[in-house]
LONUTI-516574 format. One record per residue (C-alpha): y, x, z; residue in three letters. Coordinates in Angstrom, 2 decimals. Layout:
<atoms>
      yy      xx      zz vexvex
       Y       X       Z    Ala
...
</atoms>
This chain:
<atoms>
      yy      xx      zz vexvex
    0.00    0.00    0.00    Unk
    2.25    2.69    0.87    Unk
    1.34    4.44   -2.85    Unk
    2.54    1.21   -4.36    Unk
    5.77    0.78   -2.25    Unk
    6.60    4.29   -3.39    Unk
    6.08    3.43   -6.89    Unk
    7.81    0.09   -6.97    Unk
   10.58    2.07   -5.44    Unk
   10.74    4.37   -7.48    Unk
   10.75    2.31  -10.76    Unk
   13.59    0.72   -9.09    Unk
   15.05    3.79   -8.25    Unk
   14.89    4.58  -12.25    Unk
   16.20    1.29  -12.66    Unk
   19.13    1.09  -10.79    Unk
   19.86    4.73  -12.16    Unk
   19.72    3.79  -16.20    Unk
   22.05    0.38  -14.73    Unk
   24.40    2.65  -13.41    Unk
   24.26    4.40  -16.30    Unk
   25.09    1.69  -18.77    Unk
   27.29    0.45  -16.09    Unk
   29.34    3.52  -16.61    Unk
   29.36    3.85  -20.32    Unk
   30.19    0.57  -20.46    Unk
   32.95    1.45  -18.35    Unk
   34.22    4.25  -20.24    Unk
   34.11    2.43  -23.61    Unk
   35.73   -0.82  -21.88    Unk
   38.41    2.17  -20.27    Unk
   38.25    3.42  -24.28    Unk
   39.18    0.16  -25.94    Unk
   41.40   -0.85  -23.38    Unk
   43.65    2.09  -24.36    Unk
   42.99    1.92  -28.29    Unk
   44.80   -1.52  -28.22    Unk
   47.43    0.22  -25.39    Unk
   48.34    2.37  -28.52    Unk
   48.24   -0.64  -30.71    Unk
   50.43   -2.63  -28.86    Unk
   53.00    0.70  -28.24    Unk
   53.46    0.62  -31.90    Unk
   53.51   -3.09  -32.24    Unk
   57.17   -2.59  -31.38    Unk
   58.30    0.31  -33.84    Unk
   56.97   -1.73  -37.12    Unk
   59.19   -4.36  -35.36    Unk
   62.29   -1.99  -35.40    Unk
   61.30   -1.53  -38.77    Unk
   61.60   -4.78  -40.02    Unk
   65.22   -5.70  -37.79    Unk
   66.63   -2.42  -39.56    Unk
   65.67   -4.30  -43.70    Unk
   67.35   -7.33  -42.08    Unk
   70.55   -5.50  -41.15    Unk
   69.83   -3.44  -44.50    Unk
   69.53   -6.41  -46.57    Unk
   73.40   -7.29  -46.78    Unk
   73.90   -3.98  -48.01    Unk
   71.61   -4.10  -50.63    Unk
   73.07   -7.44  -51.83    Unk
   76.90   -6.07  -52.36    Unk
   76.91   -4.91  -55.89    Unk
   75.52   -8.43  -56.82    Unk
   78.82   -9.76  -55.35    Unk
   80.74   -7.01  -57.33    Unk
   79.38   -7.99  -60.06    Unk
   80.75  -11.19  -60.48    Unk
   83.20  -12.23  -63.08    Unk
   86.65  -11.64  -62.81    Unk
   88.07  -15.61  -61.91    Unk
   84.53  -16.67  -60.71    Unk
   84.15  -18.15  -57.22    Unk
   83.76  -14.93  -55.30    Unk
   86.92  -13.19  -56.89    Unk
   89.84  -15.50  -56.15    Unk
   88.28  -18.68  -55.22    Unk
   89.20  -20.75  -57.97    Unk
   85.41  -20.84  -59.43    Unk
   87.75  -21.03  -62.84    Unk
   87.55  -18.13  -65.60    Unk
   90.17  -15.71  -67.09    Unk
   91.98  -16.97  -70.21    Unk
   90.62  -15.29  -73.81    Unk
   93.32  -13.66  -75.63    Unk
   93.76  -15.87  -79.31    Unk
   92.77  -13.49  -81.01    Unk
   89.39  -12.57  -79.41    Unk
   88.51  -15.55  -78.57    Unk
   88.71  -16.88  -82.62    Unk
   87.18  -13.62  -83.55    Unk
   84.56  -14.50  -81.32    Unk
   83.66  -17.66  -82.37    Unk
   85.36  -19.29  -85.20    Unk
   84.26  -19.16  -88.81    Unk
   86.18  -18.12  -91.34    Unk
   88.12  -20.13  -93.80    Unk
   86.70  -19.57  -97.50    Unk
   86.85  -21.15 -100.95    Unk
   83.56  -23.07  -99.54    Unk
   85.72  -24.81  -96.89    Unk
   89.01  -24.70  -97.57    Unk
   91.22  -24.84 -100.53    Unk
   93.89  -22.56 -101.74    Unk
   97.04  -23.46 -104.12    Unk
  100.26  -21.30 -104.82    Unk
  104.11  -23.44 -105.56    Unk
  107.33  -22.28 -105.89    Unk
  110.21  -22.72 -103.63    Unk
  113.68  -22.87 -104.03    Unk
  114.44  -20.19 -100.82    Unk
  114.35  -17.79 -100.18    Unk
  114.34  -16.55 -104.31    Unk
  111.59  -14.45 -105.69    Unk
  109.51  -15.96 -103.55    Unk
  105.92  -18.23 -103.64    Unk
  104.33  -19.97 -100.82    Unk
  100.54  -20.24 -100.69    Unk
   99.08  -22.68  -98.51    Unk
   95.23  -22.89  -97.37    Unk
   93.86  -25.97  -96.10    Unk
   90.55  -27.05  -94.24    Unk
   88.54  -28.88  -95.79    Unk
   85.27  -28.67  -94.20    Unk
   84.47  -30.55  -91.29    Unk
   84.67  -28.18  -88.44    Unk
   87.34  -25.89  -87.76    Unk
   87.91  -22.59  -89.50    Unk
   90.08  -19.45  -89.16    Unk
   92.40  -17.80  -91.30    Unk
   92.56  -14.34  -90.86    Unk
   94.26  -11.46  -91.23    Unk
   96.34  -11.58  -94.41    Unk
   94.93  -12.39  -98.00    Unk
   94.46  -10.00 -100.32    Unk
   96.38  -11.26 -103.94    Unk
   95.45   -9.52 -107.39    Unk
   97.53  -10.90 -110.16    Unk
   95.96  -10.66 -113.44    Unk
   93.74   -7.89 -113.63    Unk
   95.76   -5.29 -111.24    Unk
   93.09   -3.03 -109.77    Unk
   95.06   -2.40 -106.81    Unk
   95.80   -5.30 -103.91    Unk
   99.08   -6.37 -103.48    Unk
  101.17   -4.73 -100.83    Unk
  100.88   -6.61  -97.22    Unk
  103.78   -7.14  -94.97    Unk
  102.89   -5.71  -91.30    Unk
  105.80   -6.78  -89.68    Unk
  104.47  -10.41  -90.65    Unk
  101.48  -10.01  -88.50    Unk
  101.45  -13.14  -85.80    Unk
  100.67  -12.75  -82.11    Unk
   97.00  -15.09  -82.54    Unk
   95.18  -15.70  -85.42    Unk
   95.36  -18.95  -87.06    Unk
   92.73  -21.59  -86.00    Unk
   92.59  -24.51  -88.58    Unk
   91.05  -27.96  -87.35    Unk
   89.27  -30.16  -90.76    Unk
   92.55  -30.72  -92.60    Unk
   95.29  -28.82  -90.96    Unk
   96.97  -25.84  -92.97    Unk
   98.02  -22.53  -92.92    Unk
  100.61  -20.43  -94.87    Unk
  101.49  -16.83  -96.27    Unk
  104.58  -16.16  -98.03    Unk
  104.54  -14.18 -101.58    Unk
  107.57  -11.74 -102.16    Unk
  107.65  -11.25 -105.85    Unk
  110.36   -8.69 -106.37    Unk
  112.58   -5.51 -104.60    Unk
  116.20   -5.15 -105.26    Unk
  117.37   -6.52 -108.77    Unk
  117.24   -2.67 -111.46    Unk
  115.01   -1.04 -108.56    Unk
  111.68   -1.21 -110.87    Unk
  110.33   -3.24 -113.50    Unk
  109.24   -6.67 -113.29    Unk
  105.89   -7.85 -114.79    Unk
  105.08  -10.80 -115.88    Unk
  101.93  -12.30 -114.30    Unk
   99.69  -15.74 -115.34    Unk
   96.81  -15.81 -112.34    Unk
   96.46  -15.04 -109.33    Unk
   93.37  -13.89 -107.51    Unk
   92.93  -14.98 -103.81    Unk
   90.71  -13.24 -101.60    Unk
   90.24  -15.18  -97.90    Unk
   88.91  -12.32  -95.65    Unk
   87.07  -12.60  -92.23    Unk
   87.92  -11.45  -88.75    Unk
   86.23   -7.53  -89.89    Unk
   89.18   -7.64  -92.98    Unk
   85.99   -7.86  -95.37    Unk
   86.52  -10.33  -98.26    Unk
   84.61  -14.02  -98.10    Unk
   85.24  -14.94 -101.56    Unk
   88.60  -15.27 -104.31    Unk
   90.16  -18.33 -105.77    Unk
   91.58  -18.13 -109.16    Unk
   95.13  -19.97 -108.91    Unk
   96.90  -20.45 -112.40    Unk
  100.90  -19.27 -110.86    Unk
  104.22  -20.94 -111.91    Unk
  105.41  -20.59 -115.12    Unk
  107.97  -17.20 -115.54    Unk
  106.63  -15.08 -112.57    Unk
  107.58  -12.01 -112.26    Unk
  106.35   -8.91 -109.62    Unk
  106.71   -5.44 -109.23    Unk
  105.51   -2.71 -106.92    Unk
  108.24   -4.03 -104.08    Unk
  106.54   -7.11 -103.55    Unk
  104.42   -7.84 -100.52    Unk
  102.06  -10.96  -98.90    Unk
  102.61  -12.49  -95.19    Unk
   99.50  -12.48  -92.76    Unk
   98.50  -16.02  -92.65    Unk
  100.98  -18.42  -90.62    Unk
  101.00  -21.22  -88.95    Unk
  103.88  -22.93  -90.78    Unk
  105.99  -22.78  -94.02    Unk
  108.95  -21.77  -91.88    Unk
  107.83  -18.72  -90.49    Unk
  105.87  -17.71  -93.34    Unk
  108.77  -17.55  -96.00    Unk
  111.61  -15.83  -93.32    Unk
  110.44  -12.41  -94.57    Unk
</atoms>
């Protein structure tokens, strides 16, 4: 009996012992893992930091956007309204050009200034076109354009809604003895666009008895008779 208690003890003994063993490494891992996720949660709050420095970041990053908008939009003046288009680049941006396809072209005489023709375009098409720039004339079969006036140039270019009209005025001659008149018959029209590239000629038959030399000189296009024969 005693042999047995001994043994039973001492399987207990080795019992208790491999426990106590497990006991500890269980201990130890549990004492491990307890300070993995103590390191976890230390840097829980620096990814934190992280993310509150993008947020402060973030208005930063969204300032050229706001320097990017348009002059006149809402952020630069408050208006919301946008900046007015200079005439001329606004027509040059957008209008067509006025050509023998939508627009007719005749030449008359007038009484005054003398020596001088008027010649009048008008739209004919149904949306509005542009007359640009000054025409270029050929009467009869001169090689060389007539001379245009610079001084005549207007401060917009002339934007012609279906039937309105626009004007250039024709000086035919220099000082009386200064050169030698020709006589002319036709006249060649040439309506250019807003690059000063020509958009097609109409043949006009001119008034009886005209004369030219190398003095003479055509307007830019105006918008009325007025200002278009005071050169």
């Amino acid at each position: 009996m005693r042999i047995n208690r001994i043994r039973t003890t001492a399987v207990a003994v080795t019992a208790l012992a491999a426990a106590l063993s497990l006991t500890a490494c269980g201990g130890e891992d549990k004492a491990m893992g307890t300070k993995s996720a103590g390191a976890a949660e230390t840097a829980a709050p620096a990814a934190s930091n992280t993310g509150d420095t993008a947020q402060q970041d973030a208005p930063e990053a969204g300032a050229p956007e706001t320097q990017t908008v348009p002059a006149g939009g809402k952020h630069a003046g408050g208006n919301g309204k946008k900046p007015e288009t200079a005439p001329n680049a606004e027509a040059a941006a957008s209008i067509p050009t006025c050509t023998p396809k939508n627009s007719t072209v005749k030449v008359s005489k007038v009484s005054r200034p003398i020596n001088h023709l008027l010649l009048t375009v008008t739209n004919t098409g149904s949306k509005d076109c542009a007359a640009y720039h000054a025409p270029f004339l050929r009467f009869d079969d001169a090689q060389a354009v007539y001379p245009i006036l610079d001084d005549s140039k207007p401060q917009a270019v002339v934007v012609l809604s279906p039937g309105e009209k626009a004007y250039a005025g024709i000086g035919l001659l220099g000082e009386p003895g200064e050169n030698e008149p020709v006589r002319s018959d036709n006249l060649g029209v040439i309506m250019v666009d807003k690059n000063n590239k020509s958009k097609g000629e109409a043949t006009l038959k001119l008034p009886a008895e005209t004369y030219t030399d190398s003095l003479g000189f055509v307007t830019y296009w105006q918008s009325d008779m007025e200002t278009a024969l005071m050169f």
